[in-house]
Structure formats: C-alpha cells, structure tokens
Biotite code that builds the C-alpha atoms (Angstrom):
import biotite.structure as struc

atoms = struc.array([
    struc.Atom([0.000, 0.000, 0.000], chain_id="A", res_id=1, res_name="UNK", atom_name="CA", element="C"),
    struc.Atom([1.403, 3.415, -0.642], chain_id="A", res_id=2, res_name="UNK", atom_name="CA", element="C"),
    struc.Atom([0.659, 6.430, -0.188], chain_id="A", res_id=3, res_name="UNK", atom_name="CA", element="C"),
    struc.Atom([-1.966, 5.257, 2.318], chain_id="A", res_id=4, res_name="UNK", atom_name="CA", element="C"),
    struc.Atom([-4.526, 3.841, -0.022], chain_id="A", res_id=5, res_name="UNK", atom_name="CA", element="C"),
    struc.Atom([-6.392, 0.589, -0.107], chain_id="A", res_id=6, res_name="UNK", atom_name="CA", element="C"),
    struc.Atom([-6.298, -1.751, -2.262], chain_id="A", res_id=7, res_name="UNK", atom_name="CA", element="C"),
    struc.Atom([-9.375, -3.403, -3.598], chain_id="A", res_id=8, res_name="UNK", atom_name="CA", element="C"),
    struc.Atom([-11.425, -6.187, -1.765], chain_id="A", res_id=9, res_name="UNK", atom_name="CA", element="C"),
    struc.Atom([-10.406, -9.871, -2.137], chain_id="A", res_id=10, res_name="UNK", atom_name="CA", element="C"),
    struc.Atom([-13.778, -11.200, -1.511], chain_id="A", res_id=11, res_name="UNK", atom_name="CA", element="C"),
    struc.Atom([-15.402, -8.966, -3.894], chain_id="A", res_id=12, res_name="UNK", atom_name="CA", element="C"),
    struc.Atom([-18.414, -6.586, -4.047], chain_id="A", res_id=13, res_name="UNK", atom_name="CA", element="C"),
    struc.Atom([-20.769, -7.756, -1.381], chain_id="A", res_id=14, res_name="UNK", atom_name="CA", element="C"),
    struc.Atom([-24.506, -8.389, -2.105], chain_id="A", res_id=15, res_name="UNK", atom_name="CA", element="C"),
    struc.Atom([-27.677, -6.249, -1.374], chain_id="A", res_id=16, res_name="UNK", atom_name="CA", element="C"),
    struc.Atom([-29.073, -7.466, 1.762], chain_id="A", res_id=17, res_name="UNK", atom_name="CA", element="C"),
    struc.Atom([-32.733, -8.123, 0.092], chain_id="A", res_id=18, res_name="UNK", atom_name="CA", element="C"),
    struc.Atom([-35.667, -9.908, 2.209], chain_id="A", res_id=19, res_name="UNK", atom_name="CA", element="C"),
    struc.Atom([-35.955, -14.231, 0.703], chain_id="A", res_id=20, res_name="UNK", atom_name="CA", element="C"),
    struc.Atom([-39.234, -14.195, -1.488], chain_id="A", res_id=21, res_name="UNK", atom_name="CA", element="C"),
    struc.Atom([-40.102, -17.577, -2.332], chain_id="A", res_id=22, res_name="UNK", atom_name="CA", element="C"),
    struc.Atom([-40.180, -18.443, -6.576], chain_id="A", res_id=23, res_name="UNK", atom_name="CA", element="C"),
    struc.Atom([-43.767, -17.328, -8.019], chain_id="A", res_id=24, res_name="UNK", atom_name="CA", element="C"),
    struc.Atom([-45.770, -20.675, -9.009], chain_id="A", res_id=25, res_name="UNK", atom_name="CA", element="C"),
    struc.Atom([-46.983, -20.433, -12.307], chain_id="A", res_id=26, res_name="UNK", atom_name="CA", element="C"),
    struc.Atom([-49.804, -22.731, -13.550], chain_id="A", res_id=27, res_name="UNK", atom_name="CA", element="C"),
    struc.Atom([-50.552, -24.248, -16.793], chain_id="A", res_id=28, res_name="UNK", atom_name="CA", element="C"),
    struc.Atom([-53.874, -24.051, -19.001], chain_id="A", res_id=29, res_name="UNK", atom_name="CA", element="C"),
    struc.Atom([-55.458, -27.134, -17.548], chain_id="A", res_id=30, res_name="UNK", atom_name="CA", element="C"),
    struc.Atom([-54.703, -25.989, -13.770], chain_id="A", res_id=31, res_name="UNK", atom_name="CA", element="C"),
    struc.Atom([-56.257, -22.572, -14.631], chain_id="A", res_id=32, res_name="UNK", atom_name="CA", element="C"),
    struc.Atom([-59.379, -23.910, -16.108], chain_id="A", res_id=33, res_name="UNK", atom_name="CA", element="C"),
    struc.Atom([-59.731, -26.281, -13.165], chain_id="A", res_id=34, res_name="UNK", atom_name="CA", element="C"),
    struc.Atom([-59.293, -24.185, -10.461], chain_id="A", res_id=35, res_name="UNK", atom_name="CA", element="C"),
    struc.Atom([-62.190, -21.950, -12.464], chain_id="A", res_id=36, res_name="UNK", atom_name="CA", element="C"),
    struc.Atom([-64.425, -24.313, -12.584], chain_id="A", res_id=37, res_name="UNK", atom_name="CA", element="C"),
    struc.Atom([-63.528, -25.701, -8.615], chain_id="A", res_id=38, res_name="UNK", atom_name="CA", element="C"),
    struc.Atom([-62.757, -23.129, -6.236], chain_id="A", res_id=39, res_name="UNK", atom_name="CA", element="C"),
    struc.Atom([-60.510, -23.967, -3.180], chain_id="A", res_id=40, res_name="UNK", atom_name="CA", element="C"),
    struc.Atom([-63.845, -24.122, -0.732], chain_id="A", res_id=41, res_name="UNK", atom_name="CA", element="C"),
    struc.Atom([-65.198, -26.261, -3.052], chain_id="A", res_id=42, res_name="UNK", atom_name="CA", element="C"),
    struc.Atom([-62.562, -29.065, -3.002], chain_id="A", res_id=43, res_name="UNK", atom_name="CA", element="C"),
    struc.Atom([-62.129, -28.057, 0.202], chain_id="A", res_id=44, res_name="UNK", atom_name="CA", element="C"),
    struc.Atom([-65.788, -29.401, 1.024], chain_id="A", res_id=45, res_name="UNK", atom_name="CA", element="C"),
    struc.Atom([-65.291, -32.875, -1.783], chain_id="A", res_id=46, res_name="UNK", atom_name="CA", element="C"),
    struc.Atom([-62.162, -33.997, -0.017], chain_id="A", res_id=47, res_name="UNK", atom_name="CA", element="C"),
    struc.Atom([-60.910, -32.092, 2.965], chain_id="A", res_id=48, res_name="UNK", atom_name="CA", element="C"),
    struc.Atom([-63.586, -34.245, 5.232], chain_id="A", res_id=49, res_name="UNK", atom_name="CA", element="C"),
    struc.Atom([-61.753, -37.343, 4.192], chain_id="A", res_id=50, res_name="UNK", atom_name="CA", element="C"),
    struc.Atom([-64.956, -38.672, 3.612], chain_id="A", res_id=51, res_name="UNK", atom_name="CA", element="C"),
    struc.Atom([-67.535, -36.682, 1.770], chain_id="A", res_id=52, res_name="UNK", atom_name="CA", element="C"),
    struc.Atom([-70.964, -37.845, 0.381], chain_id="A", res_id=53, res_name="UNK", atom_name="CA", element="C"),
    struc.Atom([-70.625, -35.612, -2.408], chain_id="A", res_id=54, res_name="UNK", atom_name="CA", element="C"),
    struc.Atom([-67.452, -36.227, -2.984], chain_id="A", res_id=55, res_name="UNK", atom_name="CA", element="C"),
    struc.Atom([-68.569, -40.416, -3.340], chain_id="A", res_id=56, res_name="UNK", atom_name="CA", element="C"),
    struc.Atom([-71.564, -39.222, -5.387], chain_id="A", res_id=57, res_name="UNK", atom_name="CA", element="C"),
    struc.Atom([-69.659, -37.257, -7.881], chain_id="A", res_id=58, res_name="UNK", atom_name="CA", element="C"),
    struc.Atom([-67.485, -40.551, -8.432], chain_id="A", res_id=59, res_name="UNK", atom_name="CA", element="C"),
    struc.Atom([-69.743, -42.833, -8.650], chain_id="A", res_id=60, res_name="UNK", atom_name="CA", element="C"),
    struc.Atom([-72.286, -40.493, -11.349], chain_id="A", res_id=61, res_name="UNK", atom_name="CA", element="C"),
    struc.Atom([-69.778, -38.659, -13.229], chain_id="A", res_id=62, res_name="UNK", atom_name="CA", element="C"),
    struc.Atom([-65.949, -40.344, -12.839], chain_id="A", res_id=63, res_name="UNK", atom_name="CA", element="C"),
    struc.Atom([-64.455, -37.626, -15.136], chain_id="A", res_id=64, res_name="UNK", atom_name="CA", element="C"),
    struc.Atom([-65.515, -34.701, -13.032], chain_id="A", res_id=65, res_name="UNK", atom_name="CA", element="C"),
    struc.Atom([-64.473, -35.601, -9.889], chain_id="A", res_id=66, res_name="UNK", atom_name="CA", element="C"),
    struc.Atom([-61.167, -36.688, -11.125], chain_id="A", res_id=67, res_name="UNK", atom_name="CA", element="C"),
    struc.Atom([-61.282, -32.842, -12.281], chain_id="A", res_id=68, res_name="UNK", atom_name="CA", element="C"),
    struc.Atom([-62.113, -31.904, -8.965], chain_id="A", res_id=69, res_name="UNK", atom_name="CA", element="C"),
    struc.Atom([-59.330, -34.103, -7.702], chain_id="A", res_id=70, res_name="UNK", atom_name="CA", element="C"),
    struc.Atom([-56.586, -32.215, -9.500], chain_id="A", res_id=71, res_name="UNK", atom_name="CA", element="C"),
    struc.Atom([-58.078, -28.837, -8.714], chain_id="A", res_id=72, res_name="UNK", atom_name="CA", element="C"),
    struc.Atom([-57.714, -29.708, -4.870], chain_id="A", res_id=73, res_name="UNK", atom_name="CA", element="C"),
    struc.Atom([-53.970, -30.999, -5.477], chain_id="A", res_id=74, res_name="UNK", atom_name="CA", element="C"),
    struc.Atom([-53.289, -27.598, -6.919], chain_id="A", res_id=75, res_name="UNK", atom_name="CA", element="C"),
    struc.Atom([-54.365, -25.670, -3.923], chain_id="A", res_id=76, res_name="UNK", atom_name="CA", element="C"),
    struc.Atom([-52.442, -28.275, -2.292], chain_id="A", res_id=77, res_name="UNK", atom_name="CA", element="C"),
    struc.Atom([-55.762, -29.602, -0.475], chain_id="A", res_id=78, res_name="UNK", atom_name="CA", element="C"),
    struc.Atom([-54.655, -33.139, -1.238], chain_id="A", res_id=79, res_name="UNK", atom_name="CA", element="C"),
    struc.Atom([-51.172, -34.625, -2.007], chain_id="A", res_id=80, res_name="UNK", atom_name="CA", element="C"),
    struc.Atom([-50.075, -35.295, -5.536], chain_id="A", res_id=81, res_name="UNK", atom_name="CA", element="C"),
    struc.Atom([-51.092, -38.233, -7.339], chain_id="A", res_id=82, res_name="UNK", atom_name="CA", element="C"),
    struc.Atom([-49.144, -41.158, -6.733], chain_id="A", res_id=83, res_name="UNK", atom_name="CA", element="C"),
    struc.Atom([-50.557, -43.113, -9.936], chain_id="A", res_id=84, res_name="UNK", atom_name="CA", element="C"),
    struc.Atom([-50.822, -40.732, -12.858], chain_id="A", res_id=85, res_name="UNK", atom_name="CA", element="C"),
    struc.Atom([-55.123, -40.071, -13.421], chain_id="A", res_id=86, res_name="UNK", atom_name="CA", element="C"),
    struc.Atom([-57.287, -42.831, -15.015], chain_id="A", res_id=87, res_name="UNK", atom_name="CA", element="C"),
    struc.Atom([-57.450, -42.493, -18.389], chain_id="A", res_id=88, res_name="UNK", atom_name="CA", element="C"),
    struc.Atom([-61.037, -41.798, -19.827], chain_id="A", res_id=89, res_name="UNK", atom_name="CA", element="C"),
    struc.Atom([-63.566, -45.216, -20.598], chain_id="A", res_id=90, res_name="UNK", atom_name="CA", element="C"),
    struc.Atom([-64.006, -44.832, -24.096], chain_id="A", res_id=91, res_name="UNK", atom_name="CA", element="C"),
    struc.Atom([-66.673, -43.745, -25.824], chain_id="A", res_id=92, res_name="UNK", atom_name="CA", element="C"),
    struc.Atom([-68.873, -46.960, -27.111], chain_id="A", res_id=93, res_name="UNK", atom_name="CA", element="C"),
    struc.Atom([-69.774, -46.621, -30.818], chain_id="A", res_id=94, res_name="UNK", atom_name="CA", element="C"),
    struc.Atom([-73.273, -45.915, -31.412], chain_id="A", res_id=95, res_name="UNK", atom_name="CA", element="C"),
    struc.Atom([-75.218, -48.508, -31.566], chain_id="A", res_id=96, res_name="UNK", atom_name="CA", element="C"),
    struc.Atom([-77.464, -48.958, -35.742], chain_id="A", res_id=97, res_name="UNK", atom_name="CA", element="C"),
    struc.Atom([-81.070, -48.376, -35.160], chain_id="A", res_id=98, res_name="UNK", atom_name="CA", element="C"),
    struc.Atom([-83.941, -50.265, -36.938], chain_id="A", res_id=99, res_name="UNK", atom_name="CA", element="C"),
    struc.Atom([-87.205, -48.597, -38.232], chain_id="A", res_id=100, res_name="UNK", atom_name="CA", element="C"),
    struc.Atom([-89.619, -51.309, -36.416], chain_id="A", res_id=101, res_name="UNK", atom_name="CA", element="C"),
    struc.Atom([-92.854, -52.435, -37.948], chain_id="A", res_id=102, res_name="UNK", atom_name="CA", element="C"),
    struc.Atom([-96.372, -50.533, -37.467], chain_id="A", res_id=103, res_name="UNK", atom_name="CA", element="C"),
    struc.Atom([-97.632, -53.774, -36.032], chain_id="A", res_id=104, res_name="UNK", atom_name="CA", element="C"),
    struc.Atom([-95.200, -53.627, -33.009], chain_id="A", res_id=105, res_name="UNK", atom_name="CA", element="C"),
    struc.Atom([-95.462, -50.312, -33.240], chain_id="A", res_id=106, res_name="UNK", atom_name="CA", element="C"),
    struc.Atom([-98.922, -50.513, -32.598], chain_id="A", res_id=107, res_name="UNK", atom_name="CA", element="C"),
    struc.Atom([-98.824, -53.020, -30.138], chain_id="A", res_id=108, res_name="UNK", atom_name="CA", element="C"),
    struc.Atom([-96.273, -51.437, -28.025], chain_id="A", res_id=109, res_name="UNK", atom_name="CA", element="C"),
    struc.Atom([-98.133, -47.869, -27.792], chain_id="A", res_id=110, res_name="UNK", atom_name="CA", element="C"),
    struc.Atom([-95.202, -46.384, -29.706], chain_id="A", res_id=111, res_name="UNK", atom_name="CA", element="C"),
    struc.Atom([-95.392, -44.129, -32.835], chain_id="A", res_id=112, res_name="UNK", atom_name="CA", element="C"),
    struc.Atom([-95.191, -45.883, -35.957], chain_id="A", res_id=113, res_name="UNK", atom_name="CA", element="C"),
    struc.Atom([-91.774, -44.759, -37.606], chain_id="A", res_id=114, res_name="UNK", atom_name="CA", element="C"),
    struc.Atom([-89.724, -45.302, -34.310], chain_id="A", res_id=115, res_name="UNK", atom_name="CA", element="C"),
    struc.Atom([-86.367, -45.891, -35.321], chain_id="A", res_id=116, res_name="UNK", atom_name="CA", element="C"),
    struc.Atom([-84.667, -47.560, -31.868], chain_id="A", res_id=117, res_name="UNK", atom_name="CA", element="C"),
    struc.Atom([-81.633, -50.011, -31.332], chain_id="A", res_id=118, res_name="UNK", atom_name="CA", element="C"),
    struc.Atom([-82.360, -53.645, -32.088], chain_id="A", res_id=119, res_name="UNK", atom_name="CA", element="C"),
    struc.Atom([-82.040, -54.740, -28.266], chain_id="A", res_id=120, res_name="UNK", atom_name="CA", element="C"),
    struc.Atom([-84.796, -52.515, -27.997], chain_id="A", res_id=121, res_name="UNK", atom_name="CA", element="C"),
    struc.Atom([-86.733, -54.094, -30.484], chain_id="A", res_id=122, res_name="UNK", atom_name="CA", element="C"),
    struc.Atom([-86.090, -57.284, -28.968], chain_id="A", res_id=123, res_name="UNK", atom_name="CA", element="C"),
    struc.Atom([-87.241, -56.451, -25.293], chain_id="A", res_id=124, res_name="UNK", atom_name="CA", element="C"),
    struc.Atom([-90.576, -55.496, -27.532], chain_id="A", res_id=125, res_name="UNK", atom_name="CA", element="C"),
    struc.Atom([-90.661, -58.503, -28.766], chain_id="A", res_id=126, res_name="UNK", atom_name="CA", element="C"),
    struc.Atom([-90.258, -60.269, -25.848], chain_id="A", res_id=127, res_name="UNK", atom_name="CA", element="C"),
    struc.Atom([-93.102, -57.935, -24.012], chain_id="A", res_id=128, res_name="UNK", atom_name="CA", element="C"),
    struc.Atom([-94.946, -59.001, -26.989], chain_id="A", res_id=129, res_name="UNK", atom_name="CA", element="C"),
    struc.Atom([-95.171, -62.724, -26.392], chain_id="A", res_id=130, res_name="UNK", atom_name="CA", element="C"),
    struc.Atom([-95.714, -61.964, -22.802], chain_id="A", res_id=131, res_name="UNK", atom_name="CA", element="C"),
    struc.Atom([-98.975, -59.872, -23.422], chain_id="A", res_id=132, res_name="UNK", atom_name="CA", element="C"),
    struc.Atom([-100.253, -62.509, -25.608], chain_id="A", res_id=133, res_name="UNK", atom_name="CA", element="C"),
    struc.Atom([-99.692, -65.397, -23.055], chain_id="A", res_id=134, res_name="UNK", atom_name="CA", element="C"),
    struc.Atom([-101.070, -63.218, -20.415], chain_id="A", res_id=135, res_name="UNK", atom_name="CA", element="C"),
    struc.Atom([-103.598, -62.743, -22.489], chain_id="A", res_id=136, res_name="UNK", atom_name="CA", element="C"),
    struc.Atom([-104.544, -66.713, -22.962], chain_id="A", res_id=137, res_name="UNK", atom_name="CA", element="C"),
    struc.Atom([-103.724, -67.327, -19.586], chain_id="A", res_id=138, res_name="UNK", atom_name="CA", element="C"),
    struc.Atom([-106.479, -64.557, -18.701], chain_id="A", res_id=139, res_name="UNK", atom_name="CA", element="C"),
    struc.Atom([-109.224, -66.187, -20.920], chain_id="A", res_id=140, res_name="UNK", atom_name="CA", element="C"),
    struc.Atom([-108.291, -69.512, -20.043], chain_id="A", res_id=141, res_name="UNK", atom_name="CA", element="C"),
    struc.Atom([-109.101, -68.133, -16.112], chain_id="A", res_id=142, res_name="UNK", atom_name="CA", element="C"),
    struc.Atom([-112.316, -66.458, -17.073], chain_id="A", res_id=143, res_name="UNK", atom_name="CA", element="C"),
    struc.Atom([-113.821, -70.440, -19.026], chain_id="A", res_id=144, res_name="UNK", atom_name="CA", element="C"),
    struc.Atom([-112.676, -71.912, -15.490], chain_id="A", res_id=145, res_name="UNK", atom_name="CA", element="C"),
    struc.Atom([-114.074, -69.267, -13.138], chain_id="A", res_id=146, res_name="UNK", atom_name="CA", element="C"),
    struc.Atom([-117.651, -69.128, -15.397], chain_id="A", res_id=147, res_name="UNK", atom_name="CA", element="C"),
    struc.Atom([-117.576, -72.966, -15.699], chain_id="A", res_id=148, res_name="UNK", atom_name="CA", element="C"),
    struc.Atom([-117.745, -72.931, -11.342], chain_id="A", res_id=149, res_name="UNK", atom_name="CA", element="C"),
    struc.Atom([-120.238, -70.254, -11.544], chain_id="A", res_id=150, res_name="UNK", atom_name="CA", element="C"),
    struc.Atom([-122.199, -72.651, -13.512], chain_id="A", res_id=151, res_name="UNK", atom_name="CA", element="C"),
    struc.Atom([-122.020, -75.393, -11.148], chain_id="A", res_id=152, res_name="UNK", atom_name="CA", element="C"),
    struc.Atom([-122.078, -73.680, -7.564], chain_id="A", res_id=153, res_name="UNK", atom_name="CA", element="C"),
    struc.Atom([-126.012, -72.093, -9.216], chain_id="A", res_id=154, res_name="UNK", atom_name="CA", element="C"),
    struc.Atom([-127.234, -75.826, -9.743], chain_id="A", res_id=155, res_name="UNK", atom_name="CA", element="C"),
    struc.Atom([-129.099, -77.963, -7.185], chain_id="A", res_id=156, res_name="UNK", atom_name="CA", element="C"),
    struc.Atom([-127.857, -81.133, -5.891], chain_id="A", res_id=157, res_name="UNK", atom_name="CA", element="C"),
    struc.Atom([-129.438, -83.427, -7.862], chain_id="A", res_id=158, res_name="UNK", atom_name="CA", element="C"),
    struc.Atom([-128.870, -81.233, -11.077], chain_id="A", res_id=159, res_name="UNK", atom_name="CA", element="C"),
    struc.Atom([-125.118, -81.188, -9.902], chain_id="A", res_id=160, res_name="UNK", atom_name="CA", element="C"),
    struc.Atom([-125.034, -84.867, -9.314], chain_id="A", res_id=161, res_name="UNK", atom_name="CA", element="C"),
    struc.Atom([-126.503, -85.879, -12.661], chain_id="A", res_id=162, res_name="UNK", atom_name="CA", element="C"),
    struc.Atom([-124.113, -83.144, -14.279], chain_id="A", res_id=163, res_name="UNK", atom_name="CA", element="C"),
    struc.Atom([-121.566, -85.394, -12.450], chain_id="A", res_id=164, res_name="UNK", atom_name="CA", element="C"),
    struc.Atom([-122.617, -88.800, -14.246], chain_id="A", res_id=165, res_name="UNK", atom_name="CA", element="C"),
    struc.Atom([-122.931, -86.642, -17.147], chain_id="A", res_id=166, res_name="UNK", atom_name="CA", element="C"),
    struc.Atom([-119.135, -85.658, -17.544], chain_id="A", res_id=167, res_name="UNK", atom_name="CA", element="C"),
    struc.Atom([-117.914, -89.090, -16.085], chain_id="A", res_id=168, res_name="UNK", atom_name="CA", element="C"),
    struc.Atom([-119.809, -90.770, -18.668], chain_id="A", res_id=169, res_name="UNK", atom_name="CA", element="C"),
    struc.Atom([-118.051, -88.468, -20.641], chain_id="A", res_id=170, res_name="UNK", atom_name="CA", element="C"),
    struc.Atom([-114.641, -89.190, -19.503], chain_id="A", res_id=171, res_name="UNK", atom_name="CA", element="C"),
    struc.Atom([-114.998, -92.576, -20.008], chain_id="A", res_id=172, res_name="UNK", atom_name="CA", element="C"),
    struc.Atom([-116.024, -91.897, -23.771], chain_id="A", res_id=173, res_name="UNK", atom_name="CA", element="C"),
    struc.Atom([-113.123, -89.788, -23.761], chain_id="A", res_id=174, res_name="UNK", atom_name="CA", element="C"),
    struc.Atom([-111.456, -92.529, -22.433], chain_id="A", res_id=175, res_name="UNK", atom_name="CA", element="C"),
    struc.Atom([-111.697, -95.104, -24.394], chain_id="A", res_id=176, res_name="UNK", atom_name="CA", element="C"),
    struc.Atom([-111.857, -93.178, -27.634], chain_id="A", res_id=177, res_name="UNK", atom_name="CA", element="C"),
    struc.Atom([-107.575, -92.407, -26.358], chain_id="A", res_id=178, res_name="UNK", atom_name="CA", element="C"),
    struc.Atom([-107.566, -96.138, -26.008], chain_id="A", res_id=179, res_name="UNK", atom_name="CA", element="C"),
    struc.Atom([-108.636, -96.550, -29.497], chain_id="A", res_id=180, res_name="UNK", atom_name="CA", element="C"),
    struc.Atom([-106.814, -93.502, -31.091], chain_id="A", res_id=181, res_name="UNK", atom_name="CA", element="C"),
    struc.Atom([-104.650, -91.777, -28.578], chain_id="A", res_id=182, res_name="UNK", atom_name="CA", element="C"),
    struc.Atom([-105.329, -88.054, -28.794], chain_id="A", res_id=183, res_name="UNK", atom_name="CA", element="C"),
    struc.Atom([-102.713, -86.079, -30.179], chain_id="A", res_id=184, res_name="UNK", atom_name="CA", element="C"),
    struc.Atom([-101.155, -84.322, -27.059], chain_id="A", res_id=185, res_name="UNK", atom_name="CA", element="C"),
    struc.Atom([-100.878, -80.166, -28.148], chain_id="A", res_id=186, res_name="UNK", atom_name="CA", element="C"),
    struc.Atom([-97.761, -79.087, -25.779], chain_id="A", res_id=187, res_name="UNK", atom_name="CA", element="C"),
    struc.Atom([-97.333, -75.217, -25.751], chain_id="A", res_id=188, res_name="UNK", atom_name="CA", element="C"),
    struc.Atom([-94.549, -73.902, -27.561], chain_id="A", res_id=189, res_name="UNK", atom_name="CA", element="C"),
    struc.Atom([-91.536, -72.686, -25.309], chain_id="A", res_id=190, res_name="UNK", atom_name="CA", element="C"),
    struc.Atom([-91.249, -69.143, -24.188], chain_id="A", res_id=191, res_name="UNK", atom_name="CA", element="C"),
    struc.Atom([-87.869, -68.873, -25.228], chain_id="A", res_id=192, res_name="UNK", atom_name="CA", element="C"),
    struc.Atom([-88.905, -70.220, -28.777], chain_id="A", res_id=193, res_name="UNK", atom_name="CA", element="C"),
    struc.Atom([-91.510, -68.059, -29.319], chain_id="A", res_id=194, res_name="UNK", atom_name="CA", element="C"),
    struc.Atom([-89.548, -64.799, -28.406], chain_id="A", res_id=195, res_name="UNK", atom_name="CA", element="C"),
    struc.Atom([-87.208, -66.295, -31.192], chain_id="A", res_id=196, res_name="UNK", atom_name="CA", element="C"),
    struc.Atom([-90.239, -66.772, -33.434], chain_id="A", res_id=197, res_name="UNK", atom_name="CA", element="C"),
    struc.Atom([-91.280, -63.397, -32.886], chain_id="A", res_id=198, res_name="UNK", atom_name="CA", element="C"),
    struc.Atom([-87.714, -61.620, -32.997], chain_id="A", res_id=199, res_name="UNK", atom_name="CA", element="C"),
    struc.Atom([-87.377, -63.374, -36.586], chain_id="A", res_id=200, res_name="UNK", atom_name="CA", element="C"),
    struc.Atom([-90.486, -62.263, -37.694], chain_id="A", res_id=201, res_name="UNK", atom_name="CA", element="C"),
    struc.Atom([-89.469, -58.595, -36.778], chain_id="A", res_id=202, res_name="UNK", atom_name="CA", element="C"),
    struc.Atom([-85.703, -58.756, -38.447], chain_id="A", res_id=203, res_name="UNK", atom_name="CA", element="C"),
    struc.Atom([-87.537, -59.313, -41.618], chain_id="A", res_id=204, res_name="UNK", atom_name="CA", element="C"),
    struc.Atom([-89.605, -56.255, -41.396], chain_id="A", res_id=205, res_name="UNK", atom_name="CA", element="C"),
    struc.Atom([-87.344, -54.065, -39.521], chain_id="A", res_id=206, res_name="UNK", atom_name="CA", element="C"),
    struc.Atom([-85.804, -51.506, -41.781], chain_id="A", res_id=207, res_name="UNK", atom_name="CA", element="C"),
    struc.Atom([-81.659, -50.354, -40.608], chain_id="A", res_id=208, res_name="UNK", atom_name="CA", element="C"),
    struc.Atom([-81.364, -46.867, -40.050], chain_id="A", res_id=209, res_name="UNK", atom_name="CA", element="C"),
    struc.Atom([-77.827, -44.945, -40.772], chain_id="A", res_id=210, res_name="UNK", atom_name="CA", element="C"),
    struc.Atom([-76.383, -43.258, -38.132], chain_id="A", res_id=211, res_name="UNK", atom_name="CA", element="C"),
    struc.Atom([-76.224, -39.855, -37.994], chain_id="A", res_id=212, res_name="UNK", atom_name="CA", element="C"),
    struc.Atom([-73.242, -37.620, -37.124], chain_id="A", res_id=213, res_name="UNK", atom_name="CA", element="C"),
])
C-alpha cells in the first residue's frame, strides 16, 4: 500500500441485503381452467372431510368430473399429488345402428309408428310381446274356469249330481276313444322359442337406419 490507499477487496463486491421471497408458481392451461371451474372451498368441502358424500356421489355419477375436482384440490395443495398418474377416460362406445320397427309392433307397443330404436330394444318389444299374448290366454283360459264354477255352484244337488254322471260318462267316452286312437297331445310352444319366433319375424320387417353424425 502506498501512499496510504487501499487496495481493492479480495472477496469482492458484497450483495444487497434483500428480504428471501419464495419463486412465483406459475400454472398451466389445464390448472387454470380447473381451479375456475372448482374453487378452493369447493374441493375443500369434496375432499378435505376425508370422507364426503358428495365427494362419493360425484365418483360414482360422473368419474371424469371428480377426477377434475381431484386435480383442482392438489393444486391448492388440499390433497397430495397423485401417486398413480389419473385414469385415463372409458371410451366412448360406438353408437349402436337403429332399426325402423314395424307398425304392427309399433302398434302393439303404444309407440309411434316410424320409431327408429336399437335392435335390443326391439327385442325387449318382442319379448313384451309374447308376454302380453300369453297373459292374455292365460287370462281367458281363467275367465272359461271361473264361469264354468259359476255354472255349477247355481245348480241344485241333484242337477249337480246328474251333471256329475254326465261328464264321467263323458270321460270314459273320452277314455276309451284315447284307447282306441290316442289323442294327439298339443304341448305349448316354449317361451324362449316363441320370443325367437317373434324376434325373426321382426328382423324381416325391420328396416336399418344410418347413423347420424
């Protein structure tokens, strides 16, 4: 040193003292639009509880929304990060070709004629169909037996025993004419064959509709 000066620093220029600020977080697109659409009391109410109704009702009617919600409450660090990365999306099912059923189901199912609806539609119809018209036997069938009773309970004794000789006389006519020539035996077709009977019938008049975009 001469002439009494100083010589410059070996540690250099010190710093401005300046208060720590943590980093600014910056967000992307999807965060932005999520925290729009769920505000922080929001998730706060889905999934701070640990064990929300809503929160369980929102999952179970509409998965994609709540996994929205989800990521909108990790990004006001409500709950932790994802250890998994998110469920992808089910996909979309194609849509499914409708048929222009025939006016006679149509008619018989109360709908307008011209309905154009998917063919397991068209099948249930069917099936509803075949039920009806068994019901419908089955009904009528009933009413023979139950006005057939009514006709016997309103005659007297004696007019009810010689009704009885009557049809056991008959019976044994009956009887013996199976002995002679067995009766053919009429067994009722099968439910499940007759929905088939019915679905085929259907196909054939069914008209394919394109589907629209």
């Amino acid at each position: 040193m001469e002439m009494g000066l100083i010589g410059p620093s070996a540690y250099g220029t010190p710093a401005p003292n300046t208060p720590y600020r943590p980093p600014t977080k910056t967000y992307t697109p999807e965060e932005l639009k999520l925290r729009g659409d769920f505000s922080e009391a929001r998730c706060r109410e889905l999934f701070a509880s640990g064990s929300s109704k809503e929160a369980t009702e929102l999952y179970n009617t509409n998965r994609e929304a709540y996994e929205n919600a989800k990521d909108a409450a990790i990004s006001f660090n409500v709950l932790p990060p994802r250890l998994t990365p998110r469920p992808a999306p089910a996909p979309v099912a194609a849509p499914e070709p409708l048929h222009r059923i025939s006016n006679e189901l149509a008619d018989e199912s109360n709908i307008p004629r011209g309905s154009e609806l998917p063919w397991s539609q068209i099948e249930q119809l069917c099936s509803q169909k075949v039920q009806r018209e068994r019901q419908k036997q089955a009904d009528a069938d009933a009413k023979v037996a139950a006005e057939r009773q009514a006709e016997l309970a309103s005659l007297t004794a004696k007019q009810q025993a010689e009704q009885a000789q009557q049809d056991q006389k008959q019976r044994d006519l009956d009887r013996l004419a199976e002995l002679v020539l067995p009766k053919a035996v009429v067994t009722p077709e099968p439910a499940q064959l007759a929905t088939a009977r019915v679905i085929a019938q259907e196909r054939a008049k069914a008209v394919e509709v394109p589907v629209k975009a």
